[in-house]
Each structure stands twice: as structure tokens, then as C-alpha cells.
N, C-alpha and C positions, 0 to 999 in steps of 0.2 A: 525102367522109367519110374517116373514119382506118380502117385497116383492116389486117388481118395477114394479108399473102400467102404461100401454099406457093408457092415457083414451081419443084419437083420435087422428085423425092426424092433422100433425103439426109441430114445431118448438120443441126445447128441454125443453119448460115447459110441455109438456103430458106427461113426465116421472115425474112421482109422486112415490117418498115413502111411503109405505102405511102399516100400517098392517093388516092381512085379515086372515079367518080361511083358516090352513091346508085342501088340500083338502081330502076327504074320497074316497079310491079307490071301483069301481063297483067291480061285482062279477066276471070278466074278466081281471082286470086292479092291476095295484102294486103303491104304493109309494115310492116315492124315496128321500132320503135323498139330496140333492145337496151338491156335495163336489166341481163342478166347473162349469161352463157355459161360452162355448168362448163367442166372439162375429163375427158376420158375418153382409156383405153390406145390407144382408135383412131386417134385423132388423130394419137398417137406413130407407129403401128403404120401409118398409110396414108403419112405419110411416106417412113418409110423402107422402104415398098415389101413391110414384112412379111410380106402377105398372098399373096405371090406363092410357087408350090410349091416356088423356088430357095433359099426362106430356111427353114433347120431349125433355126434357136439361138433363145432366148429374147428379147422385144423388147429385155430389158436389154445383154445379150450383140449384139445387129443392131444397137442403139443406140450402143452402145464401140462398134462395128465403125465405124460409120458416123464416127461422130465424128474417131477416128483416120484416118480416109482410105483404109482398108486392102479397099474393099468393090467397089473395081472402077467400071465405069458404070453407077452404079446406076441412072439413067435407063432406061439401054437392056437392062441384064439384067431390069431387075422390069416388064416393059409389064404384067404377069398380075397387079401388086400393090396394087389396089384390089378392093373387096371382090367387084363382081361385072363390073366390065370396066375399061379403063384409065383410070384416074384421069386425068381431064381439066384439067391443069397449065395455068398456072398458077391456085390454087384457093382462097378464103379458107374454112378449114376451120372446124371450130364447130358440134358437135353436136346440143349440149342450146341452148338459148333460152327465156331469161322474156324478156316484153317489150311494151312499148303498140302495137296497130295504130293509125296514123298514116294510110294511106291504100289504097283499095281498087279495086280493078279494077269493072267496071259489072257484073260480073255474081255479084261477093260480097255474102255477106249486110253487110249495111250495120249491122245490129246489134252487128258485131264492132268499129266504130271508137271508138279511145278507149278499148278496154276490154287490162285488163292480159294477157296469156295465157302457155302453153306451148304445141310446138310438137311435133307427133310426127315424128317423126325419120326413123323407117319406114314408106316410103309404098309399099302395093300399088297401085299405080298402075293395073293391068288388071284391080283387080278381087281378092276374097277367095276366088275359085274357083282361082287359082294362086297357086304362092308365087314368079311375077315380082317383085319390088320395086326400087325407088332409094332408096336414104339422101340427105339432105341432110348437106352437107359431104364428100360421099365423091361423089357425082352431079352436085352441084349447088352452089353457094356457099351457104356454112352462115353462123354469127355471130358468127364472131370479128371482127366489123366494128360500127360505129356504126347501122348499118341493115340487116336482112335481106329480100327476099321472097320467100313461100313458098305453097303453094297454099292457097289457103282452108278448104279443107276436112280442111287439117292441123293447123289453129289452134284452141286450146281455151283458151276464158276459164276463171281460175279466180278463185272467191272464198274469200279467206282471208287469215288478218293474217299471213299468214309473208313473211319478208322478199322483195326481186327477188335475191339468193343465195340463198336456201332454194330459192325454186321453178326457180331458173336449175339448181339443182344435181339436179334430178328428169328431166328425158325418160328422155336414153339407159341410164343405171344404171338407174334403178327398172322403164321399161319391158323392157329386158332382160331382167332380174330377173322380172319378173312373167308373160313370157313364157316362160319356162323352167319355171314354178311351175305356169301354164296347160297347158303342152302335157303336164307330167307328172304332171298334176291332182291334184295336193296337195293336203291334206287334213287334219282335227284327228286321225286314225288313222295318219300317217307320223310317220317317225323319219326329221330332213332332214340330214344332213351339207354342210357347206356350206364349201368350203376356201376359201383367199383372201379370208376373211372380214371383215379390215377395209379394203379397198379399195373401191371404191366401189359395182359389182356386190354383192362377199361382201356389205356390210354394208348394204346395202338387201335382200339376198333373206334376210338375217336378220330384219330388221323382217317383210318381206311375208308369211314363210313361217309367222311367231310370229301374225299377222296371222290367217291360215286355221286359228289353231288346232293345228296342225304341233309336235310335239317338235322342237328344233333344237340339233344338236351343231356346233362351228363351229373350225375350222382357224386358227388366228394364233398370230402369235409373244409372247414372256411378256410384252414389254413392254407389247403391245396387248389383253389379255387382258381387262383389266379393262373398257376403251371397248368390247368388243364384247358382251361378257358385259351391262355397262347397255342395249344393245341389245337383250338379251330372249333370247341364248344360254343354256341350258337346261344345256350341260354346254361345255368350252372341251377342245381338244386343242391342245398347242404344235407349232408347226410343226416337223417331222423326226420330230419323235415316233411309234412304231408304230400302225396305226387299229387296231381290233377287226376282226375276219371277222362275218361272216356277221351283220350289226347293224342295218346302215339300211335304210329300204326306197328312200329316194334319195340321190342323189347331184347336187347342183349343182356343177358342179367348171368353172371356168374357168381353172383353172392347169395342167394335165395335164402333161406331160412325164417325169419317171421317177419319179413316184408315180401314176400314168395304173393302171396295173396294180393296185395296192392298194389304190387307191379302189375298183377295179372286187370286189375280191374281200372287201371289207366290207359290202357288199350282199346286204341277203338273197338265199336264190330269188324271184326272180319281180320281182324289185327293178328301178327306175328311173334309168338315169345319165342326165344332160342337161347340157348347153354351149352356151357359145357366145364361147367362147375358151379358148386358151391359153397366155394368159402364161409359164408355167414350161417350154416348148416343144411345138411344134404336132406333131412326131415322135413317136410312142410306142409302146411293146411290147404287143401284144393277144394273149395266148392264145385262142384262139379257142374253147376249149375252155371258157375260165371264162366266156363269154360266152352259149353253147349250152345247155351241158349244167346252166345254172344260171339258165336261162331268166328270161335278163337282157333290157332293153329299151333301146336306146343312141340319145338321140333329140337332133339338133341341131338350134339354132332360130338364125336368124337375122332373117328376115322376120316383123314379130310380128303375131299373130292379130286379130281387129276386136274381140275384147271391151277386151283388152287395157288400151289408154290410156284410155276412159273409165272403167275403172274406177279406175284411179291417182286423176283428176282427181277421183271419188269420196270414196275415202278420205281426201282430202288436207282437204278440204270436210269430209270428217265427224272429221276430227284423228282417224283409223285408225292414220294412221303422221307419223313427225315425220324433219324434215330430217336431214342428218349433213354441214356444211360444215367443214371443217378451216381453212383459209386461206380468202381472198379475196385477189388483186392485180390491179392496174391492166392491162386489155386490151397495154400496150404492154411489159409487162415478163414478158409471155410465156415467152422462154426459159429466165429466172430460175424459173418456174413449172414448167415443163418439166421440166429438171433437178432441182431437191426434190422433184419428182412420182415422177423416177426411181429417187429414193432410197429411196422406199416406207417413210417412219419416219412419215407421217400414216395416220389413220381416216376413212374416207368422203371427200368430194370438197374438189378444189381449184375454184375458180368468178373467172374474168377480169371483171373490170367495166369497161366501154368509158369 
């Protein structure tokens, strides 16, 4: 099969076209045809080693770094730069996955063959009693390939007439999204601020959050104002713009870096920040004081909760919430993808079709 390998981090030459056998599913696990594979910041971000505590500039800024050559070994300085131990190079990455089960291990349900699915991305593997977990594509070979397999019990039919882009472009943004929304139980009584809100996270925990009923105030630039605002944004702020004090009761902020601070201090008391990135730099200034004495809650998710995905697969079945695809390109033209992706002038997601 055709397939797009990492084979370390680095600059956009580690993505190599490769062909490589089909993988053979265990006796727990399914195949999956790929019919689509978005793209998300991690992808970018596990490359080049982002996640590792040596890198403090933004993915755009590690990205120019990396590109120019200027970043050193990066092999060998970033071993800490996958998300919870060392990315196991070389790696066919690919988050999100629509796609047909094709064939099954003896001890999957047999019900799943032949049927269209998505694929949860974040797998507690030991269990909902800890937050141990493994990501595919960051643990394990994800879809940026003509075939994935994955364990059975990450696989979830869904029926609906939205395209294999619509639902290619739902795991990792909307579950993220919806985890962040869960852990800081959101509600039709908050007021959500929601920064980086046309990227693919912002502009799904826009829908999710309008979704539960949620006031939603939403951070993007003028251009993109209007696409996020048809999203169901309630009031739009332009990016750089001063926020309000003392406003929201949450905060979904995946951008952090030198408005880290002023997101925090536009939250009411008692008010809710949550993440689970930071794009605009992972460094930032915390008074500790506006955090205490204003009896704040700063809750990071990464591993997401067991309601979590089926209720995505819910909504999606009951048209709660609708796609946001920006582009589509061919699995092989990847890096072209990449870079316009870094350019950040799209709304919601880019999605690869093998």
C-alpha cells in the first residue's frame, strides 16, 4: 500500500512516500480501508519533536526553525517529543480516520465488517480508572496510509449521509473539543470564550459548546469572522484585540503563549480555563495570584473521558452538529497540505484522501 512515512523529526523532508505492506489485524484488532484522514496541529507538532520540554516557540516559529536547518539534532535533542514517550520512528502518522472495515481479527465483533466508521484516537488502554493512554499515530501507525489497523474496540460505525471528508475530518478536533467541554462541564448557564476559534479544535468547540446551549464568545481574525460567527459565535473578538475582565465563566484556550495571562484574568471568580494545546507558545506567565485569590480552576485534558466519543457519534446521527472541511487533497500531496495548513488563512479542517 501507498503510505506517508515520518521517519523522524524534522523539517518537511521526513515525510517520505513509501510503499510498505498492508498491515495484518491481531486477534482483537480490524482493518480499515481509509476513505479519509484530516489533518491536525499534532501531526505538525509530533514531528518536529514540539512536545518535547526543550522546545519553547510556537509550532509556526519550531516549524521555520526546522525547515531552515537551524534546530540542531533534532533526533537526538527531542527523544521527550512525543506526546507521552518517544515517538517510535519511523511512523505513518494520521490522526483522525473515516473508513470501511475490511477485515477482522477472530476475536472482533464480526458486525463491524463492511461497515463505514471513525476511529477514536485516544485510547485508555488500562482502563477509565487512570489517565494511562496511547494515541494512534503518536504510539502506533495512524492513516495517512491506504490501510490502517486499529483495535476493535476503537472503531465506531457511523450512520449518516455526510461525506468520508466530513467524517474523516471529526475524531481528533471534535473529540478534543468535546473533552475539554466534558471535563469543564459546560453548560446552557456559561459564557464560553473560545480563542483560535477558526482552526479546527476553535471551530468545532464552537459548534459543541452552542451545542450544550453555552453563550459563546469566539477569538479570530476579521477576515475569518464571518465563517466562525455562521458557526453559531454569539459575539466575535479580532485577534490582538483587548478581552473583557472578569466575563466568562470559561475559557477553552489552545493558543496560550503571551495572552496566556489575559485569558486567565477575563474569567470570572470561580471561573474554568481548559486546554489541551498551545499553539501560540507552550511557555507562559502565570500570576499565581490571579489564579488563587480568584478561585480559578486550570484543568488540562489530554487523555479523553469514555462518554466522550460516543456521544460525538451521537450528535452526528442526530445532525446536532455539521462538518467544517476547508480543503481536501490527495494523501500524496501532503506537504503542499502542510504548509497552507501553516499558513493558517483556512476555517476548520484540511482532510488527505488516499
Amino acid at each position: 500500500m501507498t503510505a506517508i512515512v515520518t521517519t523522524g523529526t524534522g523539517g518537511f523532508d521526513k515525510l517520505e512516500i513509501q510503499r510498505v505492506p498492508v498491515p495484518r489485524p491481531g486477534p482483537a484488532e480490524v482493518l480499515i480501508r481509509v476513505l479519509a484522514a484530516g489533518m491536525n496541529n499534532t501531526e505538525i507538532n509530533t514531528r518536529l519533536g514540539w512536545y518535547s520540554s526543550s522546545v519553547t516557540s510556537s509550532t509556526d516559529a519550531t516549524s521555520s526553525s526546522a525547515e531552515r536547518g537551524d534546530d540542531g539534532d533534532a533526533d537526538e535533542a527531542r527523544e521527550d517529543g512525543g506526546w507521552s514517550a518517544p515517538t517510535p520512528w519511523p511512523l505513518i502518522q494520521g490522526t483522525d480516520c473515516c473508513g470501511i472495515v475490511e477485515a477482522l481479527g477472530h476475536d472482533a465483533d464480526r458486525s463491524l465488517l463492511g461497515r463505514r466508521v471513525i476511529v477514536r484516537c485516544s485510547i485508555r488502554h488500562r482502563g477509565y480508572e487512570t489517565f494511562d493512554h496511547i494515541w494512534m499515530a503518536s504510539d502506533f501507525d495512524g492513516a495517512f496510509a491506504e490501510y490502517v489497523k486499529v483495535p476493535a474496540s476503537e472503531v465506531f460505525p457511523v450512520d449518516c449521509d455526510w461525506s468520508d471528508a466530513e467524517l474523516g475530518s471529526i475524531p481528533c478536533a471534535y473529540g478534543t473539543s468535546e473533552n475539554m467541554l466534558h471535563r469543564a462541564d459546560v453548560g446552557p448557564e456559561d459564557h464560553v470564550l473560545v480563542t483560535g476559534a477558526s482552526g479546527g479544535v476553535g471551530s468545532a468547540t464552537v459548534q459543541l459548546a452552542k451545542r450544550r446551549g453555552a453563550r459563546v464568545t469566539a477569538i479570530a481574525s476579521a477576515a475569518k469572522a464571518d465563517a466562525v460567527r455562521a458557526l453559531g459565535a454569539d459575539e466575535m473578538i479580532e485577534r490582538g484585540r483587548p478581552l473583557p475582565t472578569d466575563t466568562f465563566t470559561v475559557a477553552v484556550d489552545n493558543v496560550a503563549g503571551p495572552a496566556f495571562g489575559e485569558v486567565l484574568t477575563s474569567l470570572q471568580r470561580g471561573g474554568r480555563y481548559t486546554s489541551s494545546g498551545a499553539i501560540g507558545g507552550p511557555i507562559v506567565e502565570l500570576d499565581m495570584r490571579t489564579m488563587y485569590l480568584r478561585d480559578l480552576r486550570l484543568i488540562g485534558t489530554t487523555a479523553w473521558d469514555e462518554p466522550v466519543f460516543p456521544a460525538l457519534v451521537g450528535y452526528i446521527e442526530r445532525g446536532e452538529i455539521r462538518p467544517l472541511v476547508a480543503k481536501t487533497f490527495p494523501l500524496t500531496d501532503i506537504v503542499a497540505a502542510q504548509q497552507e495548513f501553516l499558513e493558517k488563512r483556512h476555517v476548520g479542517k484540511f482532510v488527505l484522501i488516499p
